[in-house]
N, C-alpha and C positions, 0 to 999 in steps of 0.2 A: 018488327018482330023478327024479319028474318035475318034481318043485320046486325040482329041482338044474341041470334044463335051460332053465327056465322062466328060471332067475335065470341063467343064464347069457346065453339071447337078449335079454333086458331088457341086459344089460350091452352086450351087441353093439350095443342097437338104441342105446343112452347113447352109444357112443364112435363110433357112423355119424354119430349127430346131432351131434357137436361136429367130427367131420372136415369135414361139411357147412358148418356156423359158420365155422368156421376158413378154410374156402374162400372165401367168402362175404366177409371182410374185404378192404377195400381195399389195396394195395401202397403204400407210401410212394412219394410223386411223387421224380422221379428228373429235376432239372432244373439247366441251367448256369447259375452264377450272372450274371443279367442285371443293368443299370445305363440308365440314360435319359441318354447324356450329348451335348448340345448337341442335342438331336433327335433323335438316332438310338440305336440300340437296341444296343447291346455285349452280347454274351453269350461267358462264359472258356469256351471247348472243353477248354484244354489247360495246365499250367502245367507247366513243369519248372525247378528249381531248380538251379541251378547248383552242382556239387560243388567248382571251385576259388572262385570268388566266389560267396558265400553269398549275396551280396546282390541277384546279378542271377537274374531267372525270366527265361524263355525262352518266353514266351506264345502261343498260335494264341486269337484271337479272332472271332466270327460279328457283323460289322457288319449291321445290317438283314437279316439273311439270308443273306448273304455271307459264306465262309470267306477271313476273310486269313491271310497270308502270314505264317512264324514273328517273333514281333517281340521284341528283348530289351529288359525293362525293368530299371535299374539302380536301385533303391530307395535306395541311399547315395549318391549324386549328386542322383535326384529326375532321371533324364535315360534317354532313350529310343534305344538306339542302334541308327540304322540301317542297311541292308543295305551302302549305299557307305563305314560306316565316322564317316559323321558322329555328333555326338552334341547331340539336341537335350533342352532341359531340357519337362518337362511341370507344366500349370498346375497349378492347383489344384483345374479340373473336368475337368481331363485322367483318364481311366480308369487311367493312371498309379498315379496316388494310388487311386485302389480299390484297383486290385492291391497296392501298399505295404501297406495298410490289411488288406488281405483275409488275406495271405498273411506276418504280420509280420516284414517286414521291416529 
């Protein structure tokens, strides 16, 4: 009987000590994918893909720190449309082409 309790608190005291471990591990970092483009720091807040044109996302981006304004990037033109309607093409270290890249388009 008491070999039977004995081995039971050693079990207890095995699965406190690996609860404890297991606490003790670090969380995977949980960060927006950043970019260095022309000096300044892009990090993706937000993408959404577009259900009838596949090819445009719908992006919110943190310039330096700064949350901008929804922007859609059109991946099969390679062009950036914006708010008035215009449509401008983006370079080749244009964050543009991340997003294409990032998100294949």
């Amino acid at each position: 009987m008491r070999r039977m309790i004995r081995l039971g608190l050693i079990g207890l005291g095995i699965m406190s000590l690996m609860g404890l471990i297991d606490l003790l591990q670090p969380f995977p970092a949980q960060a927006a994918p950043c970019r260095t483009v022309a000096n300044q720091t892009h990090c993706v807040e937000q993408v959404q893909r577009s259900a009838k044109n596949y090819w445009e996302y719908r992006v919110t981006l943190r310039i330096n720190g700064v949350l901008q304004p929804v922007q859609i990037y059109d991946c099969r033109d390679r062009t950036l449309l914006q708010k008035d309607g215009t449509r401008t093409k983006f370079g080749a270290t244009d964050i543009g082409q991340t997003i294409c890249r990032l998100y294949k388009a």
